[in-house]
N, C-alpha and C positions, 0 to 999 in steps of 0.2 A: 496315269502317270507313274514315272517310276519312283520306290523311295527313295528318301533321301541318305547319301551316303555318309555313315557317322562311321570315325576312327575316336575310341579314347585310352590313353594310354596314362598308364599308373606306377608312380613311382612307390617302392612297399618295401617290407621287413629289411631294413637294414642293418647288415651282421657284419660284427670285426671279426676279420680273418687273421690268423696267427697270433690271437692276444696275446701282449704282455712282451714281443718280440719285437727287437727295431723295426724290422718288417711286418711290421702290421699295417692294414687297411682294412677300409667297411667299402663292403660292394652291396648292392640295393638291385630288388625283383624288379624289373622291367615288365608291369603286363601291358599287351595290346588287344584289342577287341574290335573285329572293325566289320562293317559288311559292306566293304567296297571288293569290286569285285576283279579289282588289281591286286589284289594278295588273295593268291592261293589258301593259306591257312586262314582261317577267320580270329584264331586266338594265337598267343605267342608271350613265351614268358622266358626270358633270360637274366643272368647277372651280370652285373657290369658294374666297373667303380668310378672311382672320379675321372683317372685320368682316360680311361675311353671315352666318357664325356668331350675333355676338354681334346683329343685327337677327332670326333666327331666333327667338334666345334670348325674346327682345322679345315677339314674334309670340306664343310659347307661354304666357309669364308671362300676359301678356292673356286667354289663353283657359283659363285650366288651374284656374283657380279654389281650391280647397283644396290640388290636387295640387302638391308641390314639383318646380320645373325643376331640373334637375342644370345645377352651373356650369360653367362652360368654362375654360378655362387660362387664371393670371395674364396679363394684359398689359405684361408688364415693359420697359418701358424700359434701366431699368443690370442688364443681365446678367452675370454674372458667370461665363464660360467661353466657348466657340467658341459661336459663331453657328449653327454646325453641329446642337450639343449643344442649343441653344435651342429651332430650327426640328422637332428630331426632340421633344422634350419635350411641344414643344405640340401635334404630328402625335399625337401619344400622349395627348394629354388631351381633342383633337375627336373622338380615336376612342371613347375614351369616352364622351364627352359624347352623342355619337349613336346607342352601342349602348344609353345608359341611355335 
C-alpha cells in the first residue's frame, strides 16, 4: 500500500514591517511540508500578512459552496494587553485557520 499523504503547514516568526510608521504591519512565515504528490515542491515557505489571509478567506467562500470556511482571528483594533500577546494570538488563529 501506498503511504499515507500528510500536508502540515506552519504558521512562524512574525515580523512588524515598517515599525513605528502608520503603515506598519507584521506578516508571518508560511511553511508547508507535504508528500502529496499534487505539489510539485514538497516544502514552501512564504510571507503573507493578515489581509492575504482575509482575501484568501474571500477566494474560498466564493468557491466552497455548501462547505463552511473556518474564520480567521478577530481584527481588533483596542487590544487590550501587549502587542506582543496580540501578534502571537492571531499567529495561533491563522495557524488554524489553515490546518482547518
Amino acid at each position: 500500500s501506498s503511504p499515507q499523504e500528510l500536508t502540515t503547514v506552519r504558521v512562524q516568526d512574525p515580523r512588524v514591517q515598517n515599525e513605528g510608521s502608520w503603515n506598519s504591519y507584521v506578516d508571518y512565515k508560511i511553511f508547508l511540508h507535504t508528500n502529496s504528490k499534487a505539489f510539485t515542491a514538497k516544502t514552501s515557505c512564504v510571507r503573507r500578512r493578515y489581509r492575504e489571509f482575509v482575501w484568501l478567506r474571500r477566494q474560498l467562500q466564493k468557491n466552497a459552496g455548501l462547505v463552511p470556511v473556518p474564520e480567521l482571528p478577530g481584527k481588533s483594533t483596542f487590544f487590550v494587553g501587549s502587542t506582543d500577546e496580540f501578534i502571537e494570538k492571531r499567529r495561533q488563529g491563522l495557524q488554524q485557520f489553515l490546518e482547518k
